[in-house]
C-alpha positions as CSV (number, residue, x, y, z in Angstrom):
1,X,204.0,137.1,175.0
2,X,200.9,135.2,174.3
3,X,197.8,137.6,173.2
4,X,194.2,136.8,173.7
5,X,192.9,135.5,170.2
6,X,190.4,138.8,170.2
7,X,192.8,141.0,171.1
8,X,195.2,139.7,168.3
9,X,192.6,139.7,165.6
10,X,191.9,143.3,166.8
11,X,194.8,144.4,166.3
12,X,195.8,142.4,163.1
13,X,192.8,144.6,161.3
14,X,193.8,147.6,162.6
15,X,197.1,147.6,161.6
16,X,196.0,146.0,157.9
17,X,194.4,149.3,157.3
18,X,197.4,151.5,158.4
19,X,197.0,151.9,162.4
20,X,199.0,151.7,165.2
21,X,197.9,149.4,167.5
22,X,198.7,147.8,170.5
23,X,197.7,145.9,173.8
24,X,198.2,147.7,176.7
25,X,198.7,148.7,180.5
26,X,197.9,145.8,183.0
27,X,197.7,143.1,180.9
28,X,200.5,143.4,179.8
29,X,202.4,143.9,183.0
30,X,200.1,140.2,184.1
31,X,201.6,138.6,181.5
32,X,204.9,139.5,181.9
33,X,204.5,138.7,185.9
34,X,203.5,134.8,184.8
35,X,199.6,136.2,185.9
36,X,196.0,135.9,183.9
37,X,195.0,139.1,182.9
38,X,191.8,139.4,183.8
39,X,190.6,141.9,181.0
40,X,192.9,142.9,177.8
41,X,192.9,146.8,176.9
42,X,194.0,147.8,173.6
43,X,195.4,151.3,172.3
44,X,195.7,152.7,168.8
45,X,196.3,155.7,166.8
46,X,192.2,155.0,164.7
47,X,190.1,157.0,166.4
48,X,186.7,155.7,167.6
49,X,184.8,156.2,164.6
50,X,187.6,154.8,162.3
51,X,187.6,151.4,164.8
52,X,183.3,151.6,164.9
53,X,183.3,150.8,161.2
54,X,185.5,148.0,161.1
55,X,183.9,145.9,163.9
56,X,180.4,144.6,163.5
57,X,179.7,145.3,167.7
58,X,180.9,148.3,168.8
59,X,179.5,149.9,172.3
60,X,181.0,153.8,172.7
61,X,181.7,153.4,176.1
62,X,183.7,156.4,176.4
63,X,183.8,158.4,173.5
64,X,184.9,161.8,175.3
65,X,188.1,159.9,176.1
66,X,188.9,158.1,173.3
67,X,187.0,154.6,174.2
68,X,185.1,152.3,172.5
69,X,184.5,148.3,173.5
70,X,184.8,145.8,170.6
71,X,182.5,142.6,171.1
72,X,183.9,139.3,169.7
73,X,182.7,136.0,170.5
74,X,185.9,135.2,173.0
75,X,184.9,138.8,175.1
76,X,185.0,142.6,175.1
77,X,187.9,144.5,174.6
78,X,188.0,148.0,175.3
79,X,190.2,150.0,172.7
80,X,191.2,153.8,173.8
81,X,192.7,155.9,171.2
82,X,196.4,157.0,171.7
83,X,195.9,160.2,173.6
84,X,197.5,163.6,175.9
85,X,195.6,164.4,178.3
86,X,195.7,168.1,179.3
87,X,194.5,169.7,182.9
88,X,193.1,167.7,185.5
89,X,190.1,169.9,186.9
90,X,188.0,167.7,189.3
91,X,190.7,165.4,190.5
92,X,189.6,162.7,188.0
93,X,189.1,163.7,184.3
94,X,191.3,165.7,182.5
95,X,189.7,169.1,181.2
96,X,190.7,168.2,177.8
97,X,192.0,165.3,175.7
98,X,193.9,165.7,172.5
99,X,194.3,162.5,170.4
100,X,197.4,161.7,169.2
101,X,199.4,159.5,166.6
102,X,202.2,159.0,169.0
103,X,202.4,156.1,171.3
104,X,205.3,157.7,173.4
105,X,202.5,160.7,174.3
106,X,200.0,158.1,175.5
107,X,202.3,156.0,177.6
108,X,203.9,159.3,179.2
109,X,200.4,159.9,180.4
110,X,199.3,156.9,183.0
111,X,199.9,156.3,185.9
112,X,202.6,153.5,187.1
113,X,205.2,152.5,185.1
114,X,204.1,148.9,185.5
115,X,201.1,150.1,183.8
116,X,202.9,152.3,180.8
117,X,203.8,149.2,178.8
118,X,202.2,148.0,175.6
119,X,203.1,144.9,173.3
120,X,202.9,144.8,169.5
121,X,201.9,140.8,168.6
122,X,202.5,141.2,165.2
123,X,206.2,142.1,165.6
124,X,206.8,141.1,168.8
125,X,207.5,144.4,170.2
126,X,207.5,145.5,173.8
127,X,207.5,149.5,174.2
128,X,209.1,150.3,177.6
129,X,209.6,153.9,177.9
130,X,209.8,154.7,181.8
131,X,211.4,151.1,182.9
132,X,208.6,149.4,183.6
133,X,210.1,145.9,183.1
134,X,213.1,146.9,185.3
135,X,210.1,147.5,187.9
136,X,208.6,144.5,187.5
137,X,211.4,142.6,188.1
138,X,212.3,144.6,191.3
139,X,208.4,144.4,192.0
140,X,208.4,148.2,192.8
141,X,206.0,150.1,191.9
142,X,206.0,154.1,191.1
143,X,204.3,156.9,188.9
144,X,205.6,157.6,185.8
145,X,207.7,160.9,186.1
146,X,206.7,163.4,189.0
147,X,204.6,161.5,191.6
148,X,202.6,164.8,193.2
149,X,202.1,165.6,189.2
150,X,200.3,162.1,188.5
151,X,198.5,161.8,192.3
152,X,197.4,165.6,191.7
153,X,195.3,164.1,188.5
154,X,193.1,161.4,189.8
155,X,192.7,161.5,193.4
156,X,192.1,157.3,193.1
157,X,195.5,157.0,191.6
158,X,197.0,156.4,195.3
159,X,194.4,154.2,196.3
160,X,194.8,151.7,193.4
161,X,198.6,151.9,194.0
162,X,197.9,150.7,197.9
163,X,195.9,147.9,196.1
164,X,198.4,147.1,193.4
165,X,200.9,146.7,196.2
166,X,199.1,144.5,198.0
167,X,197.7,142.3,194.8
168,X,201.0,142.2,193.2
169,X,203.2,141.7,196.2
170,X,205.3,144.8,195.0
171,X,207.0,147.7,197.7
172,X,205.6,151.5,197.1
173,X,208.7,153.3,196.0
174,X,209.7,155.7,199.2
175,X,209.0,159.1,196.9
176,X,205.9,157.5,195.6
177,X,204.7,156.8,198.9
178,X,205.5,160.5,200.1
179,X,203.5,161.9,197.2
180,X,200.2,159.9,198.7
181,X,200.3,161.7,201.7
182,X,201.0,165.1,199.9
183,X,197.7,165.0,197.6
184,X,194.9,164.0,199.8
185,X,192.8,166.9,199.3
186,X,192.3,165.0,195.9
187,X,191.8,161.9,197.1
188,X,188.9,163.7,198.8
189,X,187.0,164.1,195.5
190,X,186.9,160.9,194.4
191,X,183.8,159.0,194.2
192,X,182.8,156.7,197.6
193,X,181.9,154.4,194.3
194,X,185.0,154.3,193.0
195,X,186.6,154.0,196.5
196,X,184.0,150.8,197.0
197,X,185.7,149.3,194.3
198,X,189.1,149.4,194.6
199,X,188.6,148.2,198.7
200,X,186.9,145.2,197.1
201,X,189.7,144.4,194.7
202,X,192.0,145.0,197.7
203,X,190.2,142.6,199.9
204,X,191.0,140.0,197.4
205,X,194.7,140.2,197.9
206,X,196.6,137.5,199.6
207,X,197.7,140.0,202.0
208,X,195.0,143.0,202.2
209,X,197.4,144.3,205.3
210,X,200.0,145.2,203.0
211,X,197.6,147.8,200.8
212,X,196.0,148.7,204.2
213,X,199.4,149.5,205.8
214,X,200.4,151.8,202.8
215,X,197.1,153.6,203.1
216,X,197.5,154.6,206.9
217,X,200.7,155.7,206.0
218,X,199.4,157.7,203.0
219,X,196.8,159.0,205.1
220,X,193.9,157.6,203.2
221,X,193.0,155.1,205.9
222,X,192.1,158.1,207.8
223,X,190.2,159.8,205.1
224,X,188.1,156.7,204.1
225,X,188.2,153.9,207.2
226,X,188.7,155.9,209.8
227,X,187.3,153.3,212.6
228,X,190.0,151.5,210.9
229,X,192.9,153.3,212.0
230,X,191.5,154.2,215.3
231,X,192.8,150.7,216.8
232,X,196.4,151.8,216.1
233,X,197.8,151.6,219.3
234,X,195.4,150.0,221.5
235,X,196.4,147.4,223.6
236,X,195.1,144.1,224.1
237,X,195.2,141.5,226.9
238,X,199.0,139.9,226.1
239,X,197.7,136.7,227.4
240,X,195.3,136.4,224.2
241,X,196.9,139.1,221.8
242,X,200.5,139.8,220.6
243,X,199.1,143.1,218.0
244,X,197.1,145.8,218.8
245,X,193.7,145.9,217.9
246,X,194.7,148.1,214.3
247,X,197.2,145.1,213.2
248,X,195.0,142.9,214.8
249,X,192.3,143.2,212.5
250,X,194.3,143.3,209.1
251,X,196.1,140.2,210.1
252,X,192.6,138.3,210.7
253,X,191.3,139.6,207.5
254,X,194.5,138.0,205.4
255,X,193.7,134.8,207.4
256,X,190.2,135.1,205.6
257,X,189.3,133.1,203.0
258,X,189.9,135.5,200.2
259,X,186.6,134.5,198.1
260,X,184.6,135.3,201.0
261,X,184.1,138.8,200.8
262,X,181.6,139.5,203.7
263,X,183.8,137.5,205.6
264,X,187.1,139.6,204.8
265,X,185.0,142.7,205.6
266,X,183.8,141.0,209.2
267,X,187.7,139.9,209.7
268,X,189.2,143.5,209.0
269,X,186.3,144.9,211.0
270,X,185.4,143.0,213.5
271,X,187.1,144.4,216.8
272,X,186.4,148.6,215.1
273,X,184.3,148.8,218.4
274,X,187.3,147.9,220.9
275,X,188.4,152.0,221.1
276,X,185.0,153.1,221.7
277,X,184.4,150.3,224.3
278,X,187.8,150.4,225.9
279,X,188.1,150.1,230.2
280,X,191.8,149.2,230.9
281,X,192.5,145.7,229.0
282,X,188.7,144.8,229.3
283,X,186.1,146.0,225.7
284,X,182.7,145.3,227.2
285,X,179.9,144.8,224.0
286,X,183.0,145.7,221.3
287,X,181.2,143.6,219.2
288,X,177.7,144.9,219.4
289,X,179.4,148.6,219.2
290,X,181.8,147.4,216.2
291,X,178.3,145.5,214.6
292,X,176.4,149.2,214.5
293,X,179.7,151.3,213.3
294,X,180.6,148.8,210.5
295,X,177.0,149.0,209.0
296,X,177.3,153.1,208.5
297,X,180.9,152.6,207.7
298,X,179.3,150.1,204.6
299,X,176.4,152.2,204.0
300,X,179.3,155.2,203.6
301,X,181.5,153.2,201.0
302,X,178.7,152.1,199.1
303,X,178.2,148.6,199.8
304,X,174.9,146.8,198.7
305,X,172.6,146.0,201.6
306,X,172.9,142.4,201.2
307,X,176.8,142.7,202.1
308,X,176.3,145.1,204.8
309,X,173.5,142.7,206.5
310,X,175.6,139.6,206.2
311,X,178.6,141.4,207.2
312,X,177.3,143.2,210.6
313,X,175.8,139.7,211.1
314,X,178.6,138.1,211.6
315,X,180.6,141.1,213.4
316,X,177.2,141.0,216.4
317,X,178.2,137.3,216.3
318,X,181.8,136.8,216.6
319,X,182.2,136.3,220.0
320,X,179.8,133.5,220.6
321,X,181.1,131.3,223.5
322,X,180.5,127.5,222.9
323,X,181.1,125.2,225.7
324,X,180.7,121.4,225.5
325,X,177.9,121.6,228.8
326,X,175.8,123.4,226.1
327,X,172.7,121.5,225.9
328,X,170.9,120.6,222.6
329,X,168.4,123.7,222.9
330,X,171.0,126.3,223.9
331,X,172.9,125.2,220.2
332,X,169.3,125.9,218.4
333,X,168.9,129.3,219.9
334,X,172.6,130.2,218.9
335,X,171.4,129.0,215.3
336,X,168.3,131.0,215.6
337,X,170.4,134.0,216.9
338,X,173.1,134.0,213.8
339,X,170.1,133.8,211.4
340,X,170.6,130.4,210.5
341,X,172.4,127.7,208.6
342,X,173.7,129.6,206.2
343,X,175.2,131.8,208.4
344,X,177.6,128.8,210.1
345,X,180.3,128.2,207.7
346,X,180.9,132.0,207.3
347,X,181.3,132.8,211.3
348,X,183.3,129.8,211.5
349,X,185.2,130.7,208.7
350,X,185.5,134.4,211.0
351,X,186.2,132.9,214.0
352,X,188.9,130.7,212.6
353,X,190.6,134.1,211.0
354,X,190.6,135.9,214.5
355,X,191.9,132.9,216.4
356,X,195.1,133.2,213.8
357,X,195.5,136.8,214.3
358,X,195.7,136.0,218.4
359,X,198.5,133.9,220.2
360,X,197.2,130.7,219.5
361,X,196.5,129.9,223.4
362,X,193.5,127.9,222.3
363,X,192.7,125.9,218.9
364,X,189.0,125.8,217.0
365,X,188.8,121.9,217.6
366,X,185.5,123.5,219.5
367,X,183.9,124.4,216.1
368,X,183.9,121.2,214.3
369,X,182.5,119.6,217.9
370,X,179.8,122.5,217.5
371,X,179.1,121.4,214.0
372,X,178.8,118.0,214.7
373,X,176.1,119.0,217.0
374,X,174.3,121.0,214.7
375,X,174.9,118.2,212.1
376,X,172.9,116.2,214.3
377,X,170.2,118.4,215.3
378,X,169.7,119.2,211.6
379,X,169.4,115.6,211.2
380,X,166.8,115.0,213.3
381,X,164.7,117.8,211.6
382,X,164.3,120.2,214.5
383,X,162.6,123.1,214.1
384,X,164.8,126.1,214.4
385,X,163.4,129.2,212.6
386,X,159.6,130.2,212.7
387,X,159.1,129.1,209.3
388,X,159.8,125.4,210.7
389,X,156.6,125.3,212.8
390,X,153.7,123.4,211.5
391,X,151.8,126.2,212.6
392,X,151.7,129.5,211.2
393,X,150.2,133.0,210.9
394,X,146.3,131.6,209.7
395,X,146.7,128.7,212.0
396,X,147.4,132.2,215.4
397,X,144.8,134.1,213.7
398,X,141.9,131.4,213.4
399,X,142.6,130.2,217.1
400,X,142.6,133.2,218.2
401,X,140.1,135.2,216.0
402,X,142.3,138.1,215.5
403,X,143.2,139.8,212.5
404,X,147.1,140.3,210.6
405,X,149.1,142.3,212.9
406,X,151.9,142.5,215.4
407,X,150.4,139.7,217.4
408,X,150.4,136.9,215.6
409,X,154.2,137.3,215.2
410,X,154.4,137.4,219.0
411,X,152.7,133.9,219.6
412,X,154.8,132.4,216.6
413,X,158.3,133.2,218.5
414,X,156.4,132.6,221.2
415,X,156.3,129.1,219.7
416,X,159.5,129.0,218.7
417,X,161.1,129.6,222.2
418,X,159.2,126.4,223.3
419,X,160.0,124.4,220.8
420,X,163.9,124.8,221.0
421,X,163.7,123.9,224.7
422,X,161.7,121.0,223.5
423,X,161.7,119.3,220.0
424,X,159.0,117.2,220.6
425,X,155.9,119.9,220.5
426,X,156.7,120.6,216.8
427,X,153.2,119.2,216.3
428,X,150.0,120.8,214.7
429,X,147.6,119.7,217.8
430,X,150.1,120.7,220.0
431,X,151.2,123.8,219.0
432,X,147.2,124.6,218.4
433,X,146.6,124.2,222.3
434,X,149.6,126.3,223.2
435,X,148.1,128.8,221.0
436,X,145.3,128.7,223.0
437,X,147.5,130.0,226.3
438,X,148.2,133.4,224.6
439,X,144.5,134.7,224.6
């Protein structure tokens, strides 16, 4: 295995001054998969003050459990100290940890046994005690000894295996799976934070479905998306749809691109509002129903404002309906109405994913025939957004001789509306007389 150099050096002084110590967990299960780890974790029998005074920066970022994070100039490495825990109390920490000199103990103690495998460098050592590798190569993934006894710790435990499962492109092992649905009253005490961040990690999958799949079928879809798995079973017009609106949605969210994540969360939520919204095959305003129940389903699972906002934006937008008879001023007041440039390649991009997830009766050569339009608009330096005029708020006020309030807004969109029917009145003296109609 090839080490990062910091991780190496960490561990090459360490072990100079008599310690155990090795890297750890899921870098060393990316490695052995042909992946990058993204971060290297380390593990050693020097406990955190013994490590503290051998590295110049040291930040205790978890002292109660063993953890410190070593700063070199290649990165941080966080390095835990081999450990037991004892009784899990609030579904997340154990009640007590007791540090150990045994590397055996602190591998018997996580969770997968993808994740229970460490690497010596220095003698070219892999420690495998719960046939991790053996997993690997099956790409299966299960706890390390009892399942309930592991889920029954750390009620996140079967949320990150949904997500490992769907980032590594591994099965959940049948027993594993069963153990989910067994232990949800602990998954009800974990953090909506830390259930934020694993969703996010999951969205970044190749397939998200895969991870989403195993979590209806653990029963944690319901407990933290249920809008989510309220489409299972609804029916769609077969002339457009071959899935339901549940598979529906997870199959436009894989055909998202995956560095897009507002756009992954518009794909996987985009059609939430169908259920509500349902008469026979028909789901009048599903998408002004699914815009408002995404943005408290967000606000619920912690998402910043900026992601909830772009995200509902392009839900409340989906289901634009471009037609080549649209004239020049009906394609500025659908940019005005999706909030602007910015906001095209992204419900393009959405578009596009929910067209794969249909039947293909229709392509998107529409959408680059749209953009060409806009292309050209842009161009020709229409004005599409208030701040485009070459009026504004001190231009309404002095015309008028009112003072800042809801008004002057009024005349500026006002404005606006004329100008997209008409270009051409984009002009200061212009625009001043049409002030002049509002008195």
């Amino acid at each position: 295995m090839q080490v990062k150099a910091g991780a190496a050096a960490i561990i090459r002084e360490l072990q100079s001054r008599g310690f155990q110590a090795l890297v750890v967990g899921g870098c060393v299960r990316d490695t052995l998969l042909g992946r990058t780890p993204a971060e290297w974790d380390l593990t050693t029998s020097a406990r955190p003050a013994e490590v503290k005074k051998l590295f110049k920066k040291v930040v205790p970022t978890g002292l109660k459990y063993g953890t410190v994070t070593v700063i070199l100039d290649d990165g941080q490495y966080e390095v835990t100290t081999f450990r037991s825990d004892e009784r899990y109390v609030d579904g997340r920490h154990p009640d007590n940890v007791r540090f150990t000199d045994d590397i055996h103990q602190d591998l018997a103690r996580r969770d997968f046994t993808v994740n229970a495998l460490a690497y010596d460098p220095q003698s070219d050592t892999l420690i495998d005690d719960h046939g991790g590798r053996k997993d690997l190569a099956s790409r299966l993934l299960r706890t390390v000894g009892d399942p309930v006894a592991r889920f029954s710790e750390d009620g996140l435990r079967p949320l990150r295996g949904c997500r490992l499962a769907a980032t590594l492109g591994f099965r959940l092992e049948a027993p594993t799976l069963a153990a989910m649905a067994k232990t949800g009253r602990v998954a009800k005490k974990v953090a909506l934070e830390r259930v934020h961040d694993e969703l996010v990690k999951l969205l970044a999958a190749e397939k998200p479905s895969v991870g989403l799949e195993y979590m209806r079928q653990a029963g944690l879809l319901a407990l933290f998306l249920p809008e989510l798995s309220q489409g299972v079973g609804i029916k769609q017009p077969p002339e457009y749809h071959q899935y339901d609106v549940y598979w529906h949605n997870l199959y436009a969210c894989d055909a998202a691109p995956r560095d897009q994540l507002t756009v992954r969360l518009a794909a996987l939520l985009h059609d939430i509002g169908k259920p509500a919204c349902q008469h026979g095959m028909t789901f009048y305003d599903h998408d002004q129903t699914g815009a408002k129940m995404a943005a408290k389903l967000l606000r619920r699972l912690k998402f910043s404002n900026a992601d909830i906002e772009a995200t509902v934006n392009l839900i409340a937008n989906h289901m634009f309906d471009y037609r080549s008879g649209w004239s020049d001023a009906a394609v500025r007041r659908f940019l005005r109405r999706i909030g602007g440039l910015d906001n095209v390649a992204p419900l393009f991009a959405l578009r596009r994913a929910d067209t794969a997830a249909m039947r293909h009766t229709h392509g998107t050569d529409y959408l680059t025939e749209l953009q060409q339009r806009i292309d050209r608009i842009v161009a020709a330096e229409n004005a599409l957004q208030v701040s485009a005029l070459k009026v504004d708020g001190r231009d309404v006020m002095k015309t008028l001789k009112i003072k800042p309030g809801p008004q002057v807004g009024q005349v500026l969109h006002a404005l606006l509306e004329q100008v997209l029917d008409d270009p051409k009145l984009n002009e200061k003296t212009t625009l001043l007389k049409l002030i002049k109609k509002h008195v």
